[in-house]
N, C-alpha and C positions, 0 to 999 in steps of 0.2 A: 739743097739743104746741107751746110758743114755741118761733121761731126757731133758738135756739142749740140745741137738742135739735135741729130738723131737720138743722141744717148737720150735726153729730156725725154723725150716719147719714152723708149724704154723705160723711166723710170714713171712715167707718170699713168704707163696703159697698160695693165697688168693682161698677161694669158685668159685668165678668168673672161675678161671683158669682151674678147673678140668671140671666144665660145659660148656664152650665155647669150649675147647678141645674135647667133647665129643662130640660138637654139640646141645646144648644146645642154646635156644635164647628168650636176655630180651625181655618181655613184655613191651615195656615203658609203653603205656595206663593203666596199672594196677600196674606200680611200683612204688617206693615214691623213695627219695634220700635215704633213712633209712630202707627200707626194696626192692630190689629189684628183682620182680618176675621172674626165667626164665621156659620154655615153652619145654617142646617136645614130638611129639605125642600127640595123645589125651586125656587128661586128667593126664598129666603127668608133676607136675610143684614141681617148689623148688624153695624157697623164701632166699633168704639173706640175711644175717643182721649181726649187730656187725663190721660194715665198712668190711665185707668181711671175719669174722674169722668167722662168726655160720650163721647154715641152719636149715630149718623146710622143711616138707612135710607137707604141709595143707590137705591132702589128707589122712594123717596116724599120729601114733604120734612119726613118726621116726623125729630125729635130731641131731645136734651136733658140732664139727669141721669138720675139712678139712680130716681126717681121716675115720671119720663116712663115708662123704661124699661117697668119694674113695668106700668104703664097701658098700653104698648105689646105686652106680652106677654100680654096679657087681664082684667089687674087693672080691675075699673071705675071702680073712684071715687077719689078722694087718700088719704082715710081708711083703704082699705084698702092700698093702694102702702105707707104709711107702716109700715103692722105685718106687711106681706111683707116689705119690706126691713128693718125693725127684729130680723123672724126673721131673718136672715142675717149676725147680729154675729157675727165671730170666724171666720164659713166664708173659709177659704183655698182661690181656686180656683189652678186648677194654671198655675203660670209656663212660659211660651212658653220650650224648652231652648235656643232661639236667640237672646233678647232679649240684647243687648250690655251688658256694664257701665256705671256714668255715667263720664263722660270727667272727668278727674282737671285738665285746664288746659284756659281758652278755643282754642277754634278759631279759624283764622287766617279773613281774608276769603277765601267762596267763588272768586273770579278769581284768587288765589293760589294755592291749596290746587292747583286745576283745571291750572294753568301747570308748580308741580314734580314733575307725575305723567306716567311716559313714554308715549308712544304705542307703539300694541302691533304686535309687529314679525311674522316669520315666524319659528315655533316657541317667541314668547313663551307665560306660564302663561294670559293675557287671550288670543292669539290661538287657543290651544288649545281653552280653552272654548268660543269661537265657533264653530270650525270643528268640533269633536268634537262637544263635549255639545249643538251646537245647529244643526248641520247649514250652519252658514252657508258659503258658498263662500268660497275666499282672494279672491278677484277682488271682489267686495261687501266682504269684511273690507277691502280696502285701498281699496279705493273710498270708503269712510267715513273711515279713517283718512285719504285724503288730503285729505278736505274737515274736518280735522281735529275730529270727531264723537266720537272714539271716546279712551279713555285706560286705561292698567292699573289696573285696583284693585287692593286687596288680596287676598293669598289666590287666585289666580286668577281674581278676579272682573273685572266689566268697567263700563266706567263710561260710558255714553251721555249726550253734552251736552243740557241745556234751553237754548236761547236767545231773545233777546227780537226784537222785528223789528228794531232793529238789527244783528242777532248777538250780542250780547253774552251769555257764557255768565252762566246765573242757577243751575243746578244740573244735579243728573246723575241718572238712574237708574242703581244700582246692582243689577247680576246677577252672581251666581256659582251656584257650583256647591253651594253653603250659606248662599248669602244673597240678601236680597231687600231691598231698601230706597229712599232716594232720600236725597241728600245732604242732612246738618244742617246747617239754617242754609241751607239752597237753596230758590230758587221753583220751583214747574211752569211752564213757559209751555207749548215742543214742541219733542222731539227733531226737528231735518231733514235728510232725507239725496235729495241729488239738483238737481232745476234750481232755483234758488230762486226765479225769475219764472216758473215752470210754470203752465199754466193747470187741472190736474187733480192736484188734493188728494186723498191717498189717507192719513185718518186710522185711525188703529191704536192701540191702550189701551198699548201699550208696544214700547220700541224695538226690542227682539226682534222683533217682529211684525211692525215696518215695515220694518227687513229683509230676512225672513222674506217677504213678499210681493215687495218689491223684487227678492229672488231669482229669484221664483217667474215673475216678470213682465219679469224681462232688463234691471232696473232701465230702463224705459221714459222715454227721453229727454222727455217731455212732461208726467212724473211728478215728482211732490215728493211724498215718503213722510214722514208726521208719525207722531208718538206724544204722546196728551197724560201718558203716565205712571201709566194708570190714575186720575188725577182728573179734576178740569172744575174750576178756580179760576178766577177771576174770569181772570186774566190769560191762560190758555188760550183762554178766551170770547172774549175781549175780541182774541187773534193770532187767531183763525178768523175773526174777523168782518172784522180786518183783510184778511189773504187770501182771503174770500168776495166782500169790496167789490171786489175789483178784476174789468176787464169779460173776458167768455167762461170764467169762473172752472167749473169742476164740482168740487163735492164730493163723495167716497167716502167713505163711512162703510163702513169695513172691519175693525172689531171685531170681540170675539168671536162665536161663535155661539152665546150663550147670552141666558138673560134679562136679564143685566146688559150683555151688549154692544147688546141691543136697546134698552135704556134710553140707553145711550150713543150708537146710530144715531138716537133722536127728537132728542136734543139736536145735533147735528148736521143733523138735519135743519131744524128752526127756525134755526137759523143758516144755512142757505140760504134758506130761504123768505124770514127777515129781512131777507137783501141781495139777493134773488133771481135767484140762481145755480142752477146745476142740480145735481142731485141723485142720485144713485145708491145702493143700500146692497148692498155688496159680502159674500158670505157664504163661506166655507171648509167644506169639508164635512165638517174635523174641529174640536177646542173652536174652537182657535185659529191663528193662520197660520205659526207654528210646526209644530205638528205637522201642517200641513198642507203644510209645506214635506218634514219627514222621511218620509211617507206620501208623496207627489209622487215621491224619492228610492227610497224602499223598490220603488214598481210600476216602478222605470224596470231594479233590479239584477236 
């Protein structure tokens, strides 16, 4: 098979295709429109990206095309990838019911966009999600909003700043009550909410959860609660490392309580070791610190 025959497959057999075939299934609560998670088995997940041409294993540092894939799923040899995936011309797998339309005119720059959206007040539709659907205290909700972290999205959702060690906001995670995403056009660096010269880092996969712990821990004057947004980009790395170099520093690794949050506690962990700083891995006895904030709640009513 030349070249232009393989690119064709590539364009015709999307990631989705070989995973749903296989049995494979989205995550929605953990996927975004631009990276979509799928699940199978225990601790067995592969993420999507590139509208469906490229995959990652968060778990290793396998990735690639639809090829890779094929190989990554048991196929052994190229020859054979080539006539799995060549079987799968034409299979439609099933469209994510929450993926968003394409945007019809460019978006403004991210520190604009960030500036005309209100912060969320007492008895707005953002302050409600927080404090209902996610157990947050008003007293943290405005404690963020006064270290101005926090803004209304749309639809009630909420919109958590990423900033760079300046401050300078770079993008947001986005949560609602139907959506899950992180702003277009935005980088990951880390959500921060608390001392910013703190000497004990307590990192978290999302800003719910640093919250969420924040809460759980009387937002602890000696604490800086991060979220890197559920990635690890280069620029995430690269702020922890920043924050690790500085002296009597400890790092919490306070992810989830699963295999993917323990993948994320070793990589934090080399990031101490790297600047050698101290080290702790903080666990919640439910997935996440989220529900281990409404469980905390639940045994106290």
């Amino acid at each position: 098979m030349d070249i232009r025959a393989k690119n064709e497959l590539r364009e015709k057999v999307p990631c989705a295709a070989l995973l749903e075939k296989a049995g494979w299934q989205v995550d929605l609560k953990e996927s975004t429109a631009r990276a979509v998670k799928y699940r199978r088995g225990e601790g067995q997940i592969v993420i999507v990206i590139h509208n469906g041409r490229g995959w990652f294993d968060p778990m290793s540092t396998s990735k690639g095309d639809v090829f890779d894939l094929a190989k990554h799923l048991g196929v052994k040899t190229f020859p054979e990838a080539l006539d799995h995936v060549a079987a799968l011309v034409g299979f439609q797998p099933t469209e994510p019911a929450w993926k968003r339309p394409a945007r019809a005119k460019p978006l403004a720059p991210v520190t604009n966009r960030w500036k005309t959206r209100l912060k969320p007040r007492t008895g707005s539709p953002t302050w409600r999600y927080l404090a209902d659907a996610r157990a947050i205290p008003d007293h943290l909700i405005q404690e963020a909003v006064e270290q101005d972290r926090l803004r209304e999205g749309p639809h009630g959702s909420m919109w958590a700043a990423h900033t760079d060690d300046a401050g300078a906001v770079t993008g947001w995670e986005e949560r609602g009550p139907e959506w899950r995403g992180f702003a277009t056009g935005g980088a990951k660096v880390l959500f921060r909410l608390g001392a910013a010269q703190a000497r004990r880092i307590c990192v978290a996969e999302a800003a719910i959860d640093a919250m969420s712990l924040a809460a759980l821990e009387g937002l602890r004057h000696d604490s800086l609660y991060v979220s890197t947004g559920g990635g690890w980009s280069p620029a995430t790395e690269a702020a922890l490392h920043t924050i690790a170099a500085r002296s009597d520093t400890q790092l919490v690794a306070a992810t989830d309580s699963n295999l993917q949050g323990d993948v994320f506690g070793d990589r934090i962990r080399a990031v101490a070791e790297t600047e050698g700083c101290h080290f702790e891995r903080l666990r919640a006895r439910e997935d996440d610190w989220n529900d281990e904030l409404k469980a905390a709640l639940r045994r106290r009513a």
